[in-house]
C-alpha positions as CSV (number, residue, x, y, z in Angstrom):
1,X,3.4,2.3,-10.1
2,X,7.0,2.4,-8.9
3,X,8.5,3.1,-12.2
4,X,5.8,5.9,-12.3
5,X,6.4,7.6,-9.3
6,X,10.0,7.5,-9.7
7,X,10.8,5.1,-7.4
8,X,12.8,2.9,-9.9
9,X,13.9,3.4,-12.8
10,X,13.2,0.6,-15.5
11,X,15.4,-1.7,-15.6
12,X,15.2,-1.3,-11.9
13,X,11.6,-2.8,-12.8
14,X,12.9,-6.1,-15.2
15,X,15.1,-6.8,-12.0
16,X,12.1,-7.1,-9.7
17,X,10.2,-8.8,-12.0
18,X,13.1,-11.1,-13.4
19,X,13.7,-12.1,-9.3
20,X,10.2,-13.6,-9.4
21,X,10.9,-15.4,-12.7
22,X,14.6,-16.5,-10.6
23,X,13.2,-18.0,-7.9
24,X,10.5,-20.1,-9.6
25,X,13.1,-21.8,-11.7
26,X,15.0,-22.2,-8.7
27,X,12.1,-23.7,-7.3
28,X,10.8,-26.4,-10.1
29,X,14.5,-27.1,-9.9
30,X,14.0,-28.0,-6.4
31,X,11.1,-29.7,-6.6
32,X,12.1,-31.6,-9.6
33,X,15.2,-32.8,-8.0
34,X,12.9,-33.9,-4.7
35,X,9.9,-35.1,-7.4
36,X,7.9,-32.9,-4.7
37,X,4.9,-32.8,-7.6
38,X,4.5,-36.8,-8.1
39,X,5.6,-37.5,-3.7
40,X,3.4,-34.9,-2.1
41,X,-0.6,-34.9,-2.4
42,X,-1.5,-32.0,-4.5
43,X,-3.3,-30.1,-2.5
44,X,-1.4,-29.7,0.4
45,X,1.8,-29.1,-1.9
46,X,0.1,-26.2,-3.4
47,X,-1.4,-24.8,0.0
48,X,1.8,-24.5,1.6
49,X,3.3,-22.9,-1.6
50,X,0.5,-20.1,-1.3
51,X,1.4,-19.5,2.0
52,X,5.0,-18.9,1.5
53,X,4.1,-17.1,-1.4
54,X,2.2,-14.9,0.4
55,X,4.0,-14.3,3.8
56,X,7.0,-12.9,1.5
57,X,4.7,-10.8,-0.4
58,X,3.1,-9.7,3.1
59,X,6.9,-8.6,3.9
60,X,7.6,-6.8,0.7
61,X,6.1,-3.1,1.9
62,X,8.5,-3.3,4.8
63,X,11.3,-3.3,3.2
64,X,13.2,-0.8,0.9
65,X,11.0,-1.1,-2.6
66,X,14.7,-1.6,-4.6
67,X,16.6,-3.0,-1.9
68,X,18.3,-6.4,-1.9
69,X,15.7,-7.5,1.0
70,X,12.9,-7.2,-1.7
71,X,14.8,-8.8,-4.8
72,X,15.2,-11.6,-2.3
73,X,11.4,-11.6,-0.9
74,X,10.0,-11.8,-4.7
75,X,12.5,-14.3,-5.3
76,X,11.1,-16.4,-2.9
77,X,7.4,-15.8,-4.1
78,X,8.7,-17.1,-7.1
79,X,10.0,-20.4,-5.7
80,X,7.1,-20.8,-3.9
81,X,5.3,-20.9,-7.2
82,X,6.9,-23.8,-8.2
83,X,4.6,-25.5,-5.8
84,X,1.2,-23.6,-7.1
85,X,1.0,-23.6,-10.9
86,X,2.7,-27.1,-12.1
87,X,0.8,-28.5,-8.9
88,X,-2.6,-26.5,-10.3
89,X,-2.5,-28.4,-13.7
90,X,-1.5,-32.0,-12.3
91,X,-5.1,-31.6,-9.8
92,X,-7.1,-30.1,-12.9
93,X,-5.9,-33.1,-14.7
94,X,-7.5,-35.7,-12.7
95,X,-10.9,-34.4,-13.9
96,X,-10.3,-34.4,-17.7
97,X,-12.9,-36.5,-20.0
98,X,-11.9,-36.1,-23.4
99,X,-11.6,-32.3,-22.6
100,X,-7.7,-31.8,-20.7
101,X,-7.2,-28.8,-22.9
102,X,-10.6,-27.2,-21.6
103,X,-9.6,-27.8,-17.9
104,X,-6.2,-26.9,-18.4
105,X,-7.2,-23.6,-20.3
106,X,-9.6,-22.9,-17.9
107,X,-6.5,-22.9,-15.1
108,X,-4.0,-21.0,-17.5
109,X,-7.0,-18.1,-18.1
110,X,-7.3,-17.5,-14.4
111,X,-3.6,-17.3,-14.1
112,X,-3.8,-14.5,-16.4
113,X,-6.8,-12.7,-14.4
114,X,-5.0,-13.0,-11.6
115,X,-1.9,-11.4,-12.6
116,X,-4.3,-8.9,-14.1
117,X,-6.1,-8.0,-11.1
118,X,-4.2,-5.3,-9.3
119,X,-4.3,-3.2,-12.4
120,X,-8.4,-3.3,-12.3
121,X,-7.7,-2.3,-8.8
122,X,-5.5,0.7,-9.8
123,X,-8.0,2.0,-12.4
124,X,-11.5,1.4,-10.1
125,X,-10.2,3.2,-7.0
126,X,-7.5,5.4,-8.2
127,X,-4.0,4.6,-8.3
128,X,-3.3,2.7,-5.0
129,X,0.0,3.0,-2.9
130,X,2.5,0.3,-3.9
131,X,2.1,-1.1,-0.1
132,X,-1.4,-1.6,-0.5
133,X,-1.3,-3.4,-3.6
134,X,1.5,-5.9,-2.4
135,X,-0.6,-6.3,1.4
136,X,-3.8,-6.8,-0.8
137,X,-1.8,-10.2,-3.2
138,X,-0.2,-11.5,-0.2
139,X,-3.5,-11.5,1.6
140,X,-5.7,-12.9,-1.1
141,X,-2.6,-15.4,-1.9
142,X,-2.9,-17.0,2.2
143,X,-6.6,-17.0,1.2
144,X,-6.4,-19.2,-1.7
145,X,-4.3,-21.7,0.0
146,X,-6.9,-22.0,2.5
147,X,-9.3,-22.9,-0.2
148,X,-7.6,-25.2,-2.4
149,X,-7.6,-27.6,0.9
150,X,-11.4,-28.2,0.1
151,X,-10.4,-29.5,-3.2
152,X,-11.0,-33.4,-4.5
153,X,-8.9,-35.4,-6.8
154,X,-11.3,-36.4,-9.9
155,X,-11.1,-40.1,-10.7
156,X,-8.1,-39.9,-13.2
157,X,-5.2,-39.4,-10.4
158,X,-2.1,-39.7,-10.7
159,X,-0.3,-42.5,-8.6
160,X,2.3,-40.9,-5.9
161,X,6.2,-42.5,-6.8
162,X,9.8,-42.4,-6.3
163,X,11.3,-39.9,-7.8
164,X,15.2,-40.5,-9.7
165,X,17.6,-38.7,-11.5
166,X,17.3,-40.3,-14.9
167,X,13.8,-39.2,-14.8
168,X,14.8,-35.8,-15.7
169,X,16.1,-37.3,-19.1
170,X,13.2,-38.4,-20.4
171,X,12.2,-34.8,-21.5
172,X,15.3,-34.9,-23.0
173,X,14.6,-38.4,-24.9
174,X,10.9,-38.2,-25.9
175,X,10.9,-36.2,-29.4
176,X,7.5,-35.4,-28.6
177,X,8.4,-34.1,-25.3
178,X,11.2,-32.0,-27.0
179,X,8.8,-30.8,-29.4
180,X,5.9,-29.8,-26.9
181,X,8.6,-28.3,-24.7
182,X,10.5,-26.0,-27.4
183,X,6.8,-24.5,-28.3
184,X,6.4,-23.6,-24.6
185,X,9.8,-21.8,-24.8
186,X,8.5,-19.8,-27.7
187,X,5.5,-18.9,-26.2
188,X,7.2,-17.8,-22.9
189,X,9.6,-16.2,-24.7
190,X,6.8,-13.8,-25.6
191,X,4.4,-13.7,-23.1
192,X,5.9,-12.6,-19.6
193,X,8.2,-10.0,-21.7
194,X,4.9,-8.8,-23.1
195,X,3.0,-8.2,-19.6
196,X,6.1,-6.9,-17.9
197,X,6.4,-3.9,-20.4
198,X,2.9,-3.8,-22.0
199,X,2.0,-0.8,-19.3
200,X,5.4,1.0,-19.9
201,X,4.3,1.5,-23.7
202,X,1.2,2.6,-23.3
203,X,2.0,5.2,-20.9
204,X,5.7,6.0,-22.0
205,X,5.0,5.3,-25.8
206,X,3.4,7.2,-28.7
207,X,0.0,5.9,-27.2
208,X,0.7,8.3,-24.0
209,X,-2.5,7.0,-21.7
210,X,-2.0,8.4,-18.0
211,X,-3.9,6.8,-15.1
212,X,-7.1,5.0,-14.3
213,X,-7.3,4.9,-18.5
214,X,-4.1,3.0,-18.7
215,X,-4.5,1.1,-15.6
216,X,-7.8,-0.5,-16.6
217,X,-6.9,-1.0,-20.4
218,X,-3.5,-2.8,-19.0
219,X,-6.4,-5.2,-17.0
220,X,-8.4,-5.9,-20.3
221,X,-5.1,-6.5,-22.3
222,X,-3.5,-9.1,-19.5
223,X,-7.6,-10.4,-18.4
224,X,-8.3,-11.1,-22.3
225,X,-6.0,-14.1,-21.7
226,X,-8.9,-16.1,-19.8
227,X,-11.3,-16.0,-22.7
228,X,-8.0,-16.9,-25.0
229,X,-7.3,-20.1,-22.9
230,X,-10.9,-20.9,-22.5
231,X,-11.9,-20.8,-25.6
232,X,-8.2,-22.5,-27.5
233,X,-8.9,-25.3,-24.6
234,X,-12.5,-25.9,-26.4
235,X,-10.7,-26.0,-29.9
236,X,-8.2,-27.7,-28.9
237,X,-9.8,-30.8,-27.9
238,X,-12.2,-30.8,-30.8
239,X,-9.6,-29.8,-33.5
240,X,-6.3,-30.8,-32.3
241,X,-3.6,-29.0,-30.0
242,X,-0.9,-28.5,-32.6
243,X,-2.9,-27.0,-34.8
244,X,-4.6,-24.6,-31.8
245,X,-1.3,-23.7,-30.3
246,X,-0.1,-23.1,-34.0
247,X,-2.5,-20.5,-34.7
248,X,-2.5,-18.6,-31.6
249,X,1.1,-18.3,-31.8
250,X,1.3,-17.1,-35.4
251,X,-1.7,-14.2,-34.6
252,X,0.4,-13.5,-31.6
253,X,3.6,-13.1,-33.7
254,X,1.8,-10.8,-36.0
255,X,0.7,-8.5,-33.3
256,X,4.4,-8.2,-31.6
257,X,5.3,-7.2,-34.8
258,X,2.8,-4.5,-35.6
259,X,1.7,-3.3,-32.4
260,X,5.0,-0.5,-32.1
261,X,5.2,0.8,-35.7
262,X,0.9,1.3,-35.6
263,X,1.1,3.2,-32.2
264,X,2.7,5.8,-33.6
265,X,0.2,6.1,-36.8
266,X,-2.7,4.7,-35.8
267,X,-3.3,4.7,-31.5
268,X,-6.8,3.0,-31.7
269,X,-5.8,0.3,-34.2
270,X,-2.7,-0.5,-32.1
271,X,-4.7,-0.5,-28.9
272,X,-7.4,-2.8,-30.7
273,X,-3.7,-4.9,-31.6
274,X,-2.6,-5.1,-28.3
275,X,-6.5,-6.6,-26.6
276,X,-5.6,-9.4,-29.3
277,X,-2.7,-9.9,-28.6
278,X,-3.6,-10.3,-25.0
279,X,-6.1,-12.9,-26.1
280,X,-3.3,-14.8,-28.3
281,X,-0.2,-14.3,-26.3
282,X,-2.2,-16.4,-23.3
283,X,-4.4,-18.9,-25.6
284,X,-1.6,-21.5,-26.8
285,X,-0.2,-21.9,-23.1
286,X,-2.2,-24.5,-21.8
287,X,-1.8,-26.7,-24.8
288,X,2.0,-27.2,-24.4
289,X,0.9,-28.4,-20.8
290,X,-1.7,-30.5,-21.5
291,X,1.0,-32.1,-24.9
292,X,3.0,-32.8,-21.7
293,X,0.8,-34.6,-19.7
294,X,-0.6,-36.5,-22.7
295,X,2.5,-37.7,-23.9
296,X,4.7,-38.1,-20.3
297,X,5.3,-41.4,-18.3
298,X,1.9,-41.2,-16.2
299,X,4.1,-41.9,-13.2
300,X,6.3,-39.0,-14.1
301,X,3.2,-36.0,-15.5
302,X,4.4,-33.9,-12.4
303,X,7.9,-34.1,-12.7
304,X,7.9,-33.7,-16.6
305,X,4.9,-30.1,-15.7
306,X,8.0,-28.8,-13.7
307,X,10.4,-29.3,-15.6
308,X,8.5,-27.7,-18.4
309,X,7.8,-24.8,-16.3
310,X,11.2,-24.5,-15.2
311,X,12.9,-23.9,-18.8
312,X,10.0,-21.8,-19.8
313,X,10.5,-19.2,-17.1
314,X,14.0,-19.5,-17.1
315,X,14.0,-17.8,-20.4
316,X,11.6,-15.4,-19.6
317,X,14.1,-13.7,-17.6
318,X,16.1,-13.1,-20.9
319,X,13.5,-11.8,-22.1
320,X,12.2,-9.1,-19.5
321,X,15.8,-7.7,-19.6
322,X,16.5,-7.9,-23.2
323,X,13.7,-5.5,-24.1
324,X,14.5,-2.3,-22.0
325,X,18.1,-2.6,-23.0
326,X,17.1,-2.9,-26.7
327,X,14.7,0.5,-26.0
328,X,17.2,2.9,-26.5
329,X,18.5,1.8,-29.9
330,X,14.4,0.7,-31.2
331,X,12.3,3.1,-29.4
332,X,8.8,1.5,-28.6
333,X,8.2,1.3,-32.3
334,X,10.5,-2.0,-33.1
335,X,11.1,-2.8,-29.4
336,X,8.6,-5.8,-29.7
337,X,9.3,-7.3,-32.6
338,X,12.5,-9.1,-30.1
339,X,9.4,-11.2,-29.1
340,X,8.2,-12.3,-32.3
341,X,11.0,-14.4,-32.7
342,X,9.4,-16.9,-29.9
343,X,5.8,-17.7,-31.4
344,X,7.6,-17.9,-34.9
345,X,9.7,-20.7,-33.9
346,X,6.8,-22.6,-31.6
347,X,4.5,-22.7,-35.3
348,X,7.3,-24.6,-36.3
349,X,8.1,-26.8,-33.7
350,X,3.9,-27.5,-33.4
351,X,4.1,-28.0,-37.1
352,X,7.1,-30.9,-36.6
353,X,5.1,-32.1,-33.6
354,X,1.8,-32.7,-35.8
355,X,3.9,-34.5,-38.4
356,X,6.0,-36.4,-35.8
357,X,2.4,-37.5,-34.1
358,X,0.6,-38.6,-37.1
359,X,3.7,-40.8,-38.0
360,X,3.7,-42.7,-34.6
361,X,-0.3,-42.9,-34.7
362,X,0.2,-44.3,-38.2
């Protein structure tokens, strides 16, 4: 909406969006360092991250939209995050029987409704002044922090312990942890990339949709990553997560690579592209997380979530500015093929992971 009204330019835009992706790996570096996820009792960890989350969103339409004041703001959102989603799959966790990658998925999917939300807003009551849509996250952000206190631990909890240094080295050590971790790069190489500029092709690019239209197909694109995670959770725990996270990445490759060059020829097959590759770019996400907490130190599943986290949106920030300064050199027609490269290599490192696995259980 910013970038549309001419408020910012667009790499104005990546800046913002890169601050949030700043302060949450400044934040999981925090709380890795402090072992906040494995010292703290869930819930109340990820209550007070809400609320700080939200009080700096609150602030945001106070302050000048491009201003240092709101680079810092979303930077702190982003920190405060650190304390929400790691957090979020450590309680899911404690409920798994036989079906982690369900329960994770099902977190993961409502991630992606979330962010999704405040584009159904925009195209059911008309394009909304930035303000509002910033007071209506903060609001709804205090609001679930209030709710998540009512939450209880299933039986499989995790035991609080004393975090140290050399802990951090053990997602260094494992193989499989390597392996599990270097397919989450992949993926978020891809995915955040693809929701930060997703709107900016369809309205900017050959495609050309204006308004509510783009608004509410930018909510179907981002939303179709609940069913995505839902449904890769299911197969996941029935047919394996290396093979589930394998396959979602290699359809989601396939659609970075053909959604620019078919805008241009064929707008409805590219916008039937880009719904799947909603539904892809989300469905393999939860699987690196659950891969984690299967094959971590149970004293450590908290600690090694963060860390995970941590490296995954640290090069998401790459990747948010990489793509507009590619723009004028590729137009939107090759512009996302830069995130192909992510998926591609997660296949193989899923692939080595399967093998490596299969050895060990052998």
């Amino acid at each position: 909406d910013l970038i549309s009204n001419g408020l910012m330019t667009s790499a104005q835009g990546g800046l913002l969006t890169s601050a949030v992706q700043a302060g949450f790996v400044i934040g999981t570096l925090a709380s890795a360092t402090l072992g906040l996820a494995d010292r703290i009792q869930p819930k109340r960890l990820f209550a007070a991250g809400c609320g700080m989350a939200g009080a700096a969103t609150l602030l945001l339409p106070f302050v000048e939209p491009t201003g240092w004041a709101t680079i810092g703001l979303r930077a702190v959102a982003g920190s405060a995050m650190a304390a929400v989603y790691p957090v979020g799959m450590k309680m899911a966790a404690t409920w798994a029987k036989g079906d982690l990658g369900l329960l994770v998925g099902i977190l993961v999917g409502s991630l992606s409704l979330g962010s999704a939300s405040p584009h159904l807003v925009n195209g059911l009551i008309g394009t909304l002044p930035w303000t509002t849509v910033y007071l209506i996250a903060g609001s709804l952000c205090l609001a679930a922090g209030a709710l998540i206190l009512a939450f209880r631990e299933g039986a499989a909890q995790f035991v609080p312990t004393k975090f140290r240094l050399a802990d951090m080295g053990e997602a260094c050590r494992s193989p499989q942890l390597r392996l599990a971790n270097l397919g989450y790069l992949g993926h978020m190489w891809e995915l955040y990339a693809m929701w930060a500029w997703i709107g900016a092709f369809l309205q900017h690019g050959p495609i050309n949709l204006q308004g509510a239209k783009a608004s509410m197909l930018v909510f179907l694109i981002i939303a179709a990553g609940l069913p995505g995670a839902v449904l890769a959770g299911l197969a996941a725990d029935r047919f394996g997560r290396c093979e589930t996270a394998a396959v979602a990445m290699l359809a989601s490759g396939l659609c970075a690579l053909a959604i620019g060059p078919l805008a241009s020829v064929a707008p409805a097959l590219a916008v039937a592209i880009a719904l799947v590759w909603g539904f892809t770019v989300v469905a393999d996400s939860a699987q690196f997380s659950a891969l984690a907490i299967e094959v971590a130190p149970r004293r450590l599943t908290g600690t090694m979530l963060t860390i995970q986290t941590c490296i995954g949106f640290l090069i998401t920030i790459a990747a948010i500015q990489t793509l507009p300064w590619l723009l004028p050199y590729t137009g939107w027609s090759h512009a996302f093929a830069l995130l192909a490269i992510g998926p591609f290599l997660g296949v193989l490192a899923m692939w080595k992971l399967k093998a490596l696995r299969l050895t060990w259980r052998g």
